[in-house]
DSSP file (Angstrom, degrees, kcal/mol; ACC not computed):
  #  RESIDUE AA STRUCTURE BP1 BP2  ACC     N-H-->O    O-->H-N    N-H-->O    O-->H-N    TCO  KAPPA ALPHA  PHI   PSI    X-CA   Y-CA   Z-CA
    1    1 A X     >        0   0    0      0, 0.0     4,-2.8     0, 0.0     3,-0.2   0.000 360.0 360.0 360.0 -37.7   13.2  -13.3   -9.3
    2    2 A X  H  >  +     0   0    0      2,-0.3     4,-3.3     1,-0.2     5,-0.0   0.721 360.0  54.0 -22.6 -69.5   13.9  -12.9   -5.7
    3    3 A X  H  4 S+     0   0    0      2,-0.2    -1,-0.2     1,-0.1     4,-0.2   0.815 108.8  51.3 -55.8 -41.1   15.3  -16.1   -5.3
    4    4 A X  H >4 S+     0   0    0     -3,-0.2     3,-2.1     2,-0.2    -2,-0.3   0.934 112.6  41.6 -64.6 -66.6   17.7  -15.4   -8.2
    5    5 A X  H >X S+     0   0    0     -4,-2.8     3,-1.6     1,-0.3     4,-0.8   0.961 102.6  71.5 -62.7 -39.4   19.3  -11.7   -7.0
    6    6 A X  T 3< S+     0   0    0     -4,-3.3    -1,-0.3     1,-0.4    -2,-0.2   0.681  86.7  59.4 -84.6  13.3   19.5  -12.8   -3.7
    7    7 A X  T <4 S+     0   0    0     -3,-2.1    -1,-0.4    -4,-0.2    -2,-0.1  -0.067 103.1  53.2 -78.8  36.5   22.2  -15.0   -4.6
    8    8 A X  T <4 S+     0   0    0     -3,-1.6    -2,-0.2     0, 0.0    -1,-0.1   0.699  98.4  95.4-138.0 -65.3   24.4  -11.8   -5.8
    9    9 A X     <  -     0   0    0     -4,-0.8     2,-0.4     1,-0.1     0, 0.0  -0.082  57.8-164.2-135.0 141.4   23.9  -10.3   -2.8
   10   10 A X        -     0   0    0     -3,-0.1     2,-0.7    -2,-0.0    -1,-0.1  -0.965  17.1-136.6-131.0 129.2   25.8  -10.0    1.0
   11   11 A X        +     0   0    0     -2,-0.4     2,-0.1     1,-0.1     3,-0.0  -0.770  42.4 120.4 -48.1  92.1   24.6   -9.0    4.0
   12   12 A X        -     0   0    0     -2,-0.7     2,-0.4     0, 0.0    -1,-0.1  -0.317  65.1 -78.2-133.3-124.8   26.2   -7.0    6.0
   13   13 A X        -     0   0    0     -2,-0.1     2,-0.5     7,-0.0     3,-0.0  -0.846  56.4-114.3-145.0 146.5   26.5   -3.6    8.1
   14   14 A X     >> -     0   0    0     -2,-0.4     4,-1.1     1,-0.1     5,-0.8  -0.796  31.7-128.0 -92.3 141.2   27.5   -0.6    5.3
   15   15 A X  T  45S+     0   0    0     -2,-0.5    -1,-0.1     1,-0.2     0, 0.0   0.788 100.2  48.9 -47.8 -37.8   31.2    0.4    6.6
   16   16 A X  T  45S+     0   0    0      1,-0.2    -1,-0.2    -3,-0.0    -2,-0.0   0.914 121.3  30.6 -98.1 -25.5   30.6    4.1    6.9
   17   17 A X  T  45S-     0   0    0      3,-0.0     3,-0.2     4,-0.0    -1,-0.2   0.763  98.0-128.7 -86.7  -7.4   27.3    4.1    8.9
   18   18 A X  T  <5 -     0   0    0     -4,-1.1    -3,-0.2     1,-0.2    -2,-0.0   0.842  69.7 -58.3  57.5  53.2   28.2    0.9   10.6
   19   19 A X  S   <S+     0   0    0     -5,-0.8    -1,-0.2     1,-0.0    -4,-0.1   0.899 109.6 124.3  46.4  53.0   24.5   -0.4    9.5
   20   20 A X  S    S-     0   0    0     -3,-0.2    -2,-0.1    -6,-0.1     3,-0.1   0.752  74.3-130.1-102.4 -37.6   22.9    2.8   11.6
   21   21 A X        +     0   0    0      1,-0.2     2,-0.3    -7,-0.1    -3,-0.0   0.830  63.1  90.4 102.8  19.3   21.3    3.6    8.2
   22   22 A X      > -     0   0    0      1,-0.0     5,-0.6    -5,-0.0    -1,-0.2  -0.913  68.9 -71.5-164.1 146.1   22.1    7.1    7.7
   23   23 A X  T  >5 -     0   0    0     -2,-0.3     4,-1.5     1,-0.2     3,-0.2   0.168  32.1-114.9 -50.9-176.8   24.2    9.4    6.4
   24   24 A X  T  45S+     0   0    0      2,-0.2    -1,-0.2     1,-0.2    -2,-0.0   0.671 107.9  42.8 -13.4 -75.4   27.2   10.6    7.0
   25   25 A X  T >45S+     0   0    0      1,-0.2     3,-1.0     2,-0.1    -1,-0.2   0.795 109.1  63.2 -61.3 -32.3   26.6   14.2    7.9
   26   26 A X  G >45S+     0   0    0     -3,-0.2     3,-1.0     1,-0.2    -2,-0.2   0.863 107.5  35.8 -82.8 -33.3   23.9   13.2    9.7
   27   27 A X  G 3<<S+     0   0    0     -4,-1.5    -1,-0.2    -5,-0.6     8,-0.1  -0.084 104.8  71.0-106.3  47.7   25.8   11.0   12.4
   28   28 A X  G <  S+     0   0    0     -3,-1.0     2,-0.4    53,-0.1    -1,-0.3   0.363  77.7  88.4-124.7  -6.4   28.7   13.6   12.2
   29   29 A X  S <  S-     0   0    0     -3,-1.0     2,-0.3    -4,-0.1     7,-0.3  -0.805  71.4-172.0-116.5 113.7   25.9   16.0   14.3
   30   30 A X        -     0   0    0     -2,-0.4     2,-0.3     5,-0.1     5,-0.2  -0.878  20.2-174.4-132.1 145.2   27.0   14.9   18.4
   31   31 A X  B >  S-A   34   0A   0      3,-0.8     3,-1.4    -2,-0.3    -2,-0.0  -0.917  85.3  -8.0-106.7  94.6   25.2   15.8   21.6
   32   32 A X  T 3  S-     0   0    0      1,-0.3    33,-0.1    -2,-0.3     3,-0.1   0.978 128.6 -62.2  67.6  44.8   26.9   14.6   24.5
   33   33 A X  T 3  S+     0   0    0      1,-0.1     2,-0.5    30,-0.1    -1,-0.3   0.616 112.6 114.6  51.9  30.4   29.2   12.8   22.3
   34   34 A X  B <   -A   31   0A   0     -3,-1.4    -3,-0.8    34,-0.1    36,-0.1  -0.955  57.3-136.9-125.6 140.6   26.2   10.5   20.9
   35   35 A X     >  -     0   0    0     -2,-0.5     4,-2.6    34,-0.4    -8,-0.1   0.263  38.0 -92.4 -59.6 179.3   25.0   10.6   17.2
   36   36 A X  H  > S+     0   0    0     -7,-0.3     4,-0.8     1,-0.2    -1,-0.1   0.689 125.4  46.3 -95.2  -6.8   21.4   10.5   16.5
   37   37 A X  H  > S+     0   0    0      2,-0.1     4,-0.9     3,-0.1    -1,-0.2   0.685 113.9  50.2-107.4  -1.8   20.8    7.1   16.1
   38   38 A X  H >> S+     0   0    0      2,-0.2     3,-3.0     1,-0.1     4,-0.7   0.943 112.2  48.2 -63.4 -49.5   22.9    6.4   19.3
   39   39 A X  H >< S+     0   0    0     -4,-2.6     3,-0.7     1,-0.3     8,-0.2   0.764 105.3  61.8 -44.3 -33.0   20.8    9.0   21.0
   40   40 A X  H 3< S+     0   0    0     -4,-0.8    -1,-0.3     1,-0.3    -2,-0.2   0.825 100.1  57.0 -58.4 -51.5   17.7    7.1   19.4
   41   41 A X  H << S+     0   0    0     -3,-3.0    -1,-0.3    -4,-0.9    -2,-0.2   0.566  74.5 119.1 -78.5 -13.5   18.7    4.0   21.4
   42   42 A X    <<  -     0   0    0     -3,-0.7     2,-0.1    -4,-0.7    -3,-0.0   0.150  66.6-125.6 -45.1 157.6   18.6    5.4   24.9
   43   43 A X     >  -     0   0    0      1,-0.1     4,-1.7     2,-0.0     5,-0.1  -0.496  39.8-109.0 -82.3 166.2   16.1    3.7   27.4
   44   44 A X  T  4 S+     0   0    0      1,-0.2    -1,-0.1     2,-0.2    -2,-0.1   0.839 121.5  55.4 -48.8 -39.2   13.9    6.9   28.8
   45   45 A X  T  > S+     0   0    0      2,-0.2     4,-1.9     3,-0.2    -1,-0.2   0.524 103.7  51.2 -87.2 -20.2   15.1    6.8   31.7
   46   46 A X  H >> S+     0   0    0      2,-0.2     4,-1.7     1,-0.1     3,-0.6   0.973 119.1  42.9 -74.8 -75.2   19.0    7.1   30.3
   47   47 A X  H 3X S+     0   0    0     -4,-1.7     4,-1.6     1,-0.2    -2,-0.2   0.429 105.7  58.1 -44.7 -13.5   17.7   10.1   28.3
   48   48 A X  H 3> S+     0   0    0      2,-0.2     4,-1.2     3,-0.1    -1,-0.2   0.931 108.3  50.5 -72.4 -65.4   15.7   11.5   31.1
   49   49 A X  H <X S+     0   0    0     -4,-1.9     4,-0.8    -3,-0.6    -2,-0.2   0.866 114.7  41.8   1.3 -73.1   19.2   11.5   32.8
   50   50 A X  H >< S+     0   0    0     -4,-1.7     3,-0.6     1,-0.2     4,-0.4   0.978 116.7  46.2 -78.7 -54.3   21.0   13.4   29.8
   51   51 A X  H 3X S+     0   0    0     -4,-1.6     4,-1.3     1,-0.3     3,-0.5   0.555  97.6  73.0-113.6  -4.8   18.6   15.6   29.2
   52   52 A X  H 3< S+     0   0    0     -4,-1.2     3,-0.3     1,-0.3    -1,-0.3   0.912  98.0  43.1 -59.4 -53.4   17.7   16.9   32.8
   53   53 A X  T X<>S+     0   0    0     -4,-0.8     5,-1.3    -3,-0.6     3,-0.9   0.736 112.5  57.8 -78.7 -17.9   20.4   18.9   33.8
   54   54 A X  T 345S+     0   0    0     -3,-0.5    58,-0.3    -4,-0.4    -2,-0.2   0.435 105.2  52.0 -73.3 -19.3   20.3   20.6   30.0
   55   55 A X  T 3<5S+     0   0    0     -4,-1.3    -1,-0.2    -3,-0.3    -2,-0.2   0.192 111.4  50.7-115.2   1.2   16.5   21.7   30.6
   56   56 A X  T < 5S-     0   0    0     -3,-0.9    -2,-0.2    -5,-0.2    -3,-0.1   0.159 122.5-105.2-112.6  14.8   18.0   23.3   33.9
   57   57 A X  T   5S+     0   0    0     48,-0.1     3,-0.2    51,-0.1    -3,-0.2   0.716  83.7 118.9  88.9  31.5   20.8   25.3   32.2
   58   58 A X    >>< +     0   0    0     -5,-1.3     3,-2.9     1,-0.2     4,-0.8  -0.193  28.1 157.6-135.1  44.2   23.7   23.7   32.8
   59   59 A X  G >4 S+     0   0    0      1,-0.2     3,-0.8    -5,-0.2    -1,-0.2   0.861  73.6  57.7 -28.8 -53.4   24.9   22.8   28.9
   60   60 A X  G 34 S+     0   0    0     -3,-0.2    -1,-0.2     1,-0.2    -2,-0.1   0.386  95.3  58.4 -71.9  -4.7   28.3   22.5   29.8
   61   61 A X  G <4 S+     0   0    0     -3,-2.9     2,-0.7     2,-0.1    -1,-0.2   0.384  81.4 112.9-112.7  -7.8   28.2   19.7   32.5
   62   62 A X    <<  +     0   0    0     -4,-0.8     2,-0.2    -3,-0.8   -12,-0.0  -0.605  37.5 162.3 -77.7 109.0   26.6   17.3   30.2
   63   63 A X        -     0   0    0     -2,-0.7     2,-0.3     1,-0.1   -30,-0.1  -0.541  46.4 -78.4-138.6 176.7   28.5   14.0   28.9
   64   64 A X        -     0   0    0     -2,-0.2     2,-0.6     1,-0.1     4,-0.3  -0.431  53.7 -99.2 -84.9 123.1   27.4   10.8   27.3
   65   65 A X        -     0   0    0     -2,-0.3     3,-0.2   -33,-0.1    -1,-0.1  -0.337  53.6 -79.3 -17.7  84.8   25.7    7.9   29.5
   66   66 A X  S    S+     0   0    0     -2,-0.6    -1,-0.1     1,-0.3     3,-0.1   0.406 123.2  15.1  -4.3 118.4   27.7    5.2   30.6
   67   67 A X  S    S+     0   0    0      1,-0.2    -1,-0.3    -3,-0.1     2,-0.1   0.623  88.8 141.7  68.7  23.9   28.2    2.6   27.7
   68   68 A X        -     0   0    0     -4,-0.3     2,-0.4    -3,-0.2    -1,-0.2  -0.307  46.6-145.7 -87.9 165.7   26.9    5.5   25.6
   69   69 A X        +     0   0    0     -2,-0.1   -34,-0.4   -36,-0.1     7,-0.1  -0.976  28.2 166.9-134.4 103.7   29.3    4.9   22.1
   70   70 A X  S    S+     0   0    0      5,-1.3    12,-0.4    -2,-0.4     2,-0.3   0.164  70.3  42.2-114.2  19.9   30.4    8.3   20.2
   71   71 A X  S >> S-     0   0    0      4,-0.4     3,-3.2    10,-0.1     4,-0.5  -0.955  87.4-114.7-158.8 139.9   32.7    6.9   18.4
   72   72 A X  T 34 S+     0   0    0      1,-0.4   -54,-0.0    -2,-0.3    -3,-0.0   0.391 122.9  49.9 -73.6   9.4   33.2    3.0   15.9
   73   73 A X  T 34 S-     0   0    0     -2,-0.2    -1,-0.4     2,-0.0    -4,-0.0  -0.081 131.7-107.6-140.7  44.1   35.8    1.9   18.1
   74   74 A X  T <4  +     0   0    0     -3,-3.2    -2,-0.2     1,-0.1    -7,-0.1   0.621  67.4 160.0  65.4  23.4   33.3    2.7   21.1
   75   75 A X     <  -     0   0    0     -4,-0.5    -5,-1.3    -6,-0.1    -4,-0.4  -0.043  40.4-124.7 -45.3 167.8   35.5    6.0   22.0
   76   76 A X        -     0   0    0     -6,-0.1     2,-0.4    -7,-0.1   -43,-0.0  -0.804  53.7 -70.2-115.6 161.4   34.5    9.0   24.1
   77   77 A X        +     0   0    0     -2,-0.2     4,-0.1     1,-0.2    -6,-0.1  -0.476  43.6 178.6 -52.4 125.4   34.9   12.2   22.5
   78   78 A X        -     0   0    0     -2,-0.4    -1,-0.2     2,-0.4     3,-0.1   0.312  65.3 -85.9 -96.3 -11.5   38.4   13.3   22.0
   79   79 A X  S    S+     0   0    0      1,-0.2     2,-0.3     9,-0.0    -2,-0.1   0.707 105.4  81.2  81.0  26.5   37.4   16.7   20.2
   80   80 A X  S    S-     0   0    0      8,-0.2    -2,-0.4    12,-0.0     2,-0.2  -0.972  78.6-114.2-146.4 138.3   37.2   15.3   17.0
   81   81 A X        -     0   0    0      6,-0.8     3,-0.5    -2,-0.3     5,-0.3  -0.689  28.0-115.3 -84.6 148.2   34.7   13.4   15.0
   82   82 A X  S    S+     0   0    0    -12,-0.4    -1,-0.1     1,-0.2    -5,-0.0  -0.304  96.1   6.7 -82.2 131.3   35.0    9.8   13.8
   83   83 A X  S    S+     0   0    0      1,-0.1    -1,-0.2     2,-0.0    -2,-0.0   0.872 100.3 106.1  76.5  28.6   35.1    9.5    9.9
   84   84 A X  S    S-     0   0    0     -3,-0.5    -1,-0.1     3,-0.1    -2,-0.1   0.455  90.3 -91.8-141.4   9.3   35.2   13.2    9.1
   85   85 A X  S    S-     0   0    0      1,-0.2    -3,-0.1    -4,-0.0     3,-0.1   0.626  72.8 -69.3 105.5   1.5   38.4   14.3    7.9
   86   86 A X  S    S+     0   0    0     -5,-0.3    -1,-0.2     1,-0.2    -4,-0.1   0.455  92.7 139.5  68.2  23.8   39.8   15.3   10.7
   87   87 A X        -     0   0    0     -6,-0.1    -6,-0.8     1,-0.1     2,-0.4  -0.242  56.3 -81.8 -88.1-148.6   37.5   18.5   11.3
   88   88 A X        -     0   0    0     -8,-0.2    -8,-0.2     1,-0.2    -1,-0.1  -0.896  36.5-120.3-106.3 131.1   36.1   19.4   14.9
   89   89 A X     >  -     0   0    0     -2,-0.4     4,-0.9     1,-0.1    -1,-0.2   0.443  30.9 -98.7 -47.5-163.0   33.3   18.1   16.7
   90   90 A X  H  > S+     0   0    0      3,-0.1     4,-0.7     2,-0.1    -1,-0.1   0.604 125.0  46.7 -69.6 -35.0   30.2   20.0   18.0
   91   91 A X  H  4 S+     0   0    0      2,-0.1    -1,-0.1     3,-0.1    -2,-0.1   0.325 108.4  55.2 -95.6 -12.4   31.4   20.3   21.4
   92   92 A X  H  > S+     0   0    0      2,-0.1     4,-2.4     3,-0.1    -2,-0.1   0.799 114.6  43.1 -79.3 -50.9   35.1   21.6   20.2
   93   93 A X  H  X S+     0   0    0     -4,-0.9     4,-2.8     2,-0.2     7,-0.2   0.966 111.6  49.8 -58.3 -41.3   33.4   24.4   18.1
   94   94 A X  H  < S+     0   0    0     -4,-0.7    -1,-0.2     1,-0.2     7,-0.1   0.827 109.5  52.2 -70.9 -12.1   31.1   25.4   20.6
   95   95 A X  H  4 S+     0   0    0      1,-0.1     3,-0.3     2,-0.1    -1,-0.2   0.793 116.7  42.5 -80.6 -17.2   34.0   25.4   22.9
   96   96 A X  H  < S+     0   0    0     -4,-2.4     2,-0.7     1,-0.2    -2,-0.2   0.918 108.4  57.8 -80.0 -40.4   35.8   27.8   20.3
   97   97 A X    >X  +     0   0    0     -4,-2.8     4,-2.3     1,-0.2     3,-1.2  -0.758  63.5 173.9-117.6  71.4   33.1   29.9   19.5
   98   98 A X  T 34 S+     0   0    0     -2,-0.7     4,-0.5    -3,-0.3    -1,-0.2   0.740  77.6  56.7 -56.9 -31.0   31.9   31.5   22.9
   99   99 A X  T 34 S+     0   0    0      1,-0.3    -1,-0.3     2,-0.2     3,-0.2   0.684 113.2  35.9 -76.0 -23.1   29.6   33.7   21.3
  100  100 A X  T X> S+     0   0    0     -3,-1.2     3,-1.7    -7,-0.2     4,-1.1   0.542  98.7  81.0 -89.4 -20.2   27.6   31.1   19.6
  101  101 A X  T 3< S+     0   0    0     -4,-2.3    -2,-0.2     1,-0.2     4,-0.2   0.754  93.1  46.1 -56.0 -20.2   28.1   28.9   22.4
  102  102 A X  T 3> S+     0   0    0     -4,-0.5     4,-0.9     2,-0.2    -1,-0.2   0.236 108.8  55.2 -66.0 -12.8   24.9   30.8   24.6
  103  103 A X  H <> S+     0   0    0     -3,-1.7     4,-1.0     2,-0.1     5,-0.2   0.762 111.5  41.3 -99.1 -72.8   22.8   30.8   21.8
  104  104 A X  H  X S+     0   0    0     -4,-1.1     4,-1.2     2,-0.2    -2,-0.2   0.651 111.3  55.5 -22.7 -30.7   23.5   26.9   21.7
  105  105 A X  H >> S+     0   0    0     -5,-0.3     3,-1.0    -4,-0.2     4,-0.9   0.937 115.3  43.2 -67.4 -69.6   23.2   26.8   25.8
  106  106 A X  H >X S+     0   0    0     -4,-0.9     4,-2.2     1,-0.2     3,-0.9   0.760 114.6  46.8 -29.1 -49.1   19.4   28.6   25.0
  107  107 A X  H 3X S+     0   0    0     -4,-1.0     4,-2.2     1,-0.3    -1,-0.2   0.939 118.3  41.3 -73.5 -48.9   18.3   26.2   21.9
  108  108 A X  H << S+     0   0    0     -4,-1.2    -1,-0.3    -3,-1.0    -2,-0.2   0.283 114.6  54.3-114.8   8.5   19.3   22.9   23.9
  109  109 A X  H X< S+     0   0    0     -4,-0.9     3,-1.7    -3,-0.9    -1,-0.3   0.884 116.1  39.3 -96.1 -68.0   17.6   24.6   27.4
  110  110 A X  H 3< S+     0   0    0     -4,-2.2    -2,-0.2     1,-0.4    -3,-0.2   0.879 115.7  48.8 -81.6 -54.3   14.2   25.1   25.4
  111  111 A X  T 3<        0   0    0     -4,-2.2    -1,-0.4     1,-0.3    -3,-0.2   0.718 360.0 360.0 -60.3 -22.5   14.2   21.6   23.3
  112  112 A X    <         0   0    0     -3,-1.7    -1,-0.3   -58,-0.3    -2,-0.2   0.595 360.0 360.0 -89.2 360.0   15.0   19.7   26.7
């Protein structure tokens, strides 16, 4: 049976996740410009990096690794998210919305 379907069927990478294997929403949600399954691919020592100065308070100085990818045509964040309609990234809003921006500094101090 196996043998049968897999001749219907092509391999490839899905277009909108770019074969990351999750939705949408999910890789529309940025840290330091990287999605969660980029973030997923850091070595330790790259994430040890990002996360260091964020577990010492300093939210706002933090940017994506070198060769880090936030974007399918390997972009840095612009203030907008790839594939989302045009709306504004994580790091636009939180720049808009100083008053939630401190609670966000706090959450992303205690989780690093």
């Amino acid at each position: 049976m196996k043998k049968r379907v897999s001749q219907y069927i092509i391999g490839r990478d899905c277009p909108i996740c770019d074969g990351k294997r999750l939705k949408r929403e999910a890789l529309m949600v940025k840290f330091a410009g990287l999605d969660i399954a980029e973030f997923g691919d850091l070595t330790v020592l790259k994430l040890k990096d990002l996360m260091m100065p964020v577990a010492h308070g300093a939210y706002g100085t933090v940017s994506a690794p070198s060769g880090a990818c936030s974007g399918k045509s390997g972009s840095r964040c612009s203030g907008r998210t790839t594939g989302c309609g045009g709306r504004l990234c994580a790091q636009e809003r939180a720049r808009r919305t100083p008053n939630l921006f401190d609670e966000k500094r706090i959450a992303a101090q205690r989780l690093a």
